[in-house]
C-alpha positions in Angstrom: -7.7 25.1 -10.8 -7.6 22.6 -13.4 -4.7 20.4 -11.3 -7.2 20.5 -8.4 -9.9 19.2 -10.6 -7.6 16.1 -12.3 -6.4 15.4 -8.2 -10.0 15.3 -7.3 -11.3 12.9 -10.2 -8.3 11.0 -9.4 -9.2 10.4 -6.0 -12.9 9.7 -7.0 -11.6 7.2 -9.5 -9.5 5.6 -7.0 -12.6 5.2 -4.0 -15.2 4.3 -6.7 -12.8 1.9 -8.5 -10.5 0.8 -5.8 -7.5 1.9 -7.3 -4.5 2.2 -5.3 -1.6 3.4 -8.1 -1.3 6.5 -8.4 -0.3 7.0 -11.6 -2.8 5.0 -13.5 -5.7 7.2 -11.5 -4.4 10.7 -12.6 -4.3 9.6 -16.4 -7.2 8.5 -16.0 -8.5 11.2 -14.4 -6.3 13.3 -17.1 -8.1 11.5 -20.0 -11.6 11.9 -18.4 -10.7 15.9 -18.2 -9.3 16.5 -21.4 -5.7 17.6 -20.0 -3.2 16.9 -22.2 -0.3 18.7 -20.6 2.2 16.9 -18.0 3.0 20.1 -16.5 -1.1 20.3 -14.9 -1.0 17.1 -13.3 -1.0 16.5 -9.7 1.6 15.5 -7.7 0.9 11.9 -5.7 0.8 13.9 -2.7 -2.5 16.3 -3.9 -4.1 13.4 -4.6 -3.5 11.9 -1.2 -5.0 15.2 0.1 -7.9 14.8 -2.3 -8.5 11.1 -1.4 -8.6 12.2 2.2 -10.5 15.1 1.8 -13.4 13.1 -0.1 -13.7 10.4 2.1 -14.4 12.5 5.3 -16.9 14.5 2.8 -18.6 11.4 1.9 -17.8 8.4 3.9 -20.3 9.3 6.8 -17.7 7.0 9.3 -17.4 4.0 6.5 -13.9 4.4 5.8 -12.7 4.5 9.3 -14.5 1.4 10.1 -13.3 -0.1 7.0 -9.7 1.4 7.4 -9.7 0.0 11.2 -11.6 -3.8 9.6 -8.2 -3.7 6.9 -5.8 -2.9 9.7 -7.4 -6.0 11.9 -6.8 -8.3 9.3 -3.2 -6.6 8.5 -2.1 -7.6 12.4 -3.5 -11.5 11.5 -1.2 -11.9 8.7 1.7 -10.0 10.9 0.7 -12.6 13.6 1.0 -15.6 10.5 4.7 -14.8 9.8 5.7 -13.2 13.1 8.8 -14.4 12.4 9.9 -12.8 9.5 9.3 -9.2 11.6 6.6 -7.7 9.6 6.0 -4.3 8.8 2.8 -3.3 7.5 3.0 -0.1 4.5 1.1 1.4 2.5 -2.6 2.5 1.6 -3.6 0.9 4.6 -1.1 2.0 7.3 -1.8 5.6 5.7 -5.2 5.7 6.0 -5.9 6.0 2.0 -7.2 2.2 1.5 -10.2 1.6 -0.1 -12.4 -1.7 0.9 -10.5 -3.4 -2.3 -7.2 -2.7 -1.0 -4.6 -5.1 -0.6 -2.5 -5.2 2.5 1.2 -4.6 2.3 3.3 -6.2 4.6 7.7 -5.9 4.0 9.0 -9.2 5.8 12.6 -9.8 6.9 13.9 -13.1 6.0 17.5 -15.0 5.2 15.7 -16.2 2.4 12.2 -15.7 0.5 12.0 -20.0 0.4 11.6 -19.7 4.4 8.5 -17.3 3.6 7.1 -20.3 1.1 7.8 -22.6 3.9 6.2 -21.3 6.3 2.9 -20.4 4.7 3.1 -24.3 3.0 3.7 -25.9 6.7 0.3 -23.5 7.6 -1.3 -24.9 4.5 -2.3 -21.0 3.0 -2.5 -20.8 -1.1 0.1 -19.1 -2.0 1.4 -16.8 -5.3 5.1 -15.9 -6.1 5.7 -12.7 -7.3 8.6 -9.8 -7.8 7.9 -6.2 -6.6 10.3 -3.2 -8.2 11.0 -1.1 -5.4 13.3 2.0 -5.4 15.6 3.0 -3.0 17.5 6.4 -4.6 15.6 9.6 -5.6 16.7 8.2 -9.2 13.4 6.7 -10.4 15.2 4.9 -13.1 17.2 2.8 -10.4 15.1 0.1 -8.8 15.4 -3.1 -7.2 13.6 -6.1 -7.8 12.4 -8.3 -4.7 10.4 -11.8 -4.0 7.2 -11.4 -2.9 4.2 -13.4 -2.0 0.7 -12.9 -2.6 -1.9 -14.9 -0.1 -5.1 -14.3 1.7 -5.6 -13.8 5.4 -9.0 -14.2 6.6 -10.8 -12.1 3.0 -7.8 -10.4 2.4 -5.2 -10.4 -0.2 -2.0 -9.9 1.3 1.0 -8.8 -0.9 4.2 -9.8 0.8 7.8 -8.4 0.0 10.5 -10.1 1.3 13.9 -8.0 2.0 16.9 -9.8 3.1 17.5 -9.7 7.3 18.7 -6.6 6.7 16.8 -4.4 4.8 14.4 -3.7 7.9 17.4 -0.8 8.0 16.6 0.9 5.2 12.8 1.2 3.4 12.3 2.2 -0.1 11.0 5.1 -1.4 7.2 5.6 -1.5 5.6 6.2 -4.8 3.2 9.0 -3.0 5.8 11.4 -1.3 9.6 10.1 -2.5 10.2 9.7 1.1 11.4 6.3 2.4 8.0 4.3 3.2 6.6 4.7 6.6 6.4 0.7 8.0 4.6 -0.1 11.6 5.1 -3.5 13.3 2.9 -4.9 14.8 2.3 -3.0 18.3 2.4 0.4 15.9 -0.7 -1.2 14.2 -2.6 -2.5 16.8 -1.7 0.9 19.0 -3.7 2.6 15.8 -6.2 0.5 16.2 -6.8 1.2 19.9 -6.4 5.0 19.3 
């Protein structure tokens, strides 16, 4: 009972304060309720469930239209840098994206400078980052990849660049432990039509 209630102020905390880590909403859902010990806490994938649960409960049709408006602008940053093969992951292939999410995209390139390139040839702002990913059920094993941070149209994009390839294997996602779900670009836009 009281793991249902930390999942479910968890996934209120992450639509009201457009959260999208996991881990930071449950403690603070875990501070908020007083729960103290680890072994109550939800598992990623109860939250999920919550998350989706609340917004059919209170969304009245708002999240898909904002779900579907995130997705649009995910397929005109794939369209930008076509030709590093992106795949877009995350909250907002999965559904789970708030209006503050950011879109996550996993590009394929010989190297990340071709990704800077490109978006300095198109003239688009752009931030260099690193993203930890994990690969092995170990969580203490991770690997550390480029990544670039611009907008498309009002979205922030964050961009992880993999060598050519990596588009083999995805890491694991921090929800389920599974390797990531990724869509290309016809996966996307075939969501959006559907």
């Amino acid at each position: 009972m009281l793991r249902q209630a930390v999942a479910e102020e968890a996934a209120r905390i992450m639509t009201e304060q457009g959260i999208d880590d996991f881990l930071l909403a449950k403690r603070k859902a875990a501070e908020r309720l007083g729960v103290v010990d680890a072994s109550i806490l939800p598992r990623n994938t109860e939250i999920e469930s919550a998350l989706f649960a609340r917004r059919r409960l209170f969304s009245g049709g708002k999240h898909e239209a904002a779900i579907a408006e995130l997705r649009r602008a995910a397929l005109q940053a794939m369209q930008l840098v076509a030709d590093f093969e992106p795949r877009l992951v995350g909250p907002v292939l999965t559904g789970t994206a708030s209006a503050h999410s950011e879109i996550n995209l996993h590009l394929f390139a010989e190297t990340p400078e071709a990704v800077s390139i490109l978006l300095e040839e198109r003239g688009i702002p752009h931030e260099v980052l690193e993203r930890r990913l994990r690969f092995e059920r170990d969580r203490d094993r991770t690997v550390t990849y480029p990544a670039f941070r611009f907008v498309a149209g009002r979205q922030s994009v964050d961009a992880v660049v993999f060598p050519l390839d990596g588009i083999r294997q995805s890491p694991f996602s921090p929800v389920d432990g599974k390797p990531m779900r990724r869509a290309n670009a016809a996966e996307v836009a075939a969501l959006l039509d559907g």
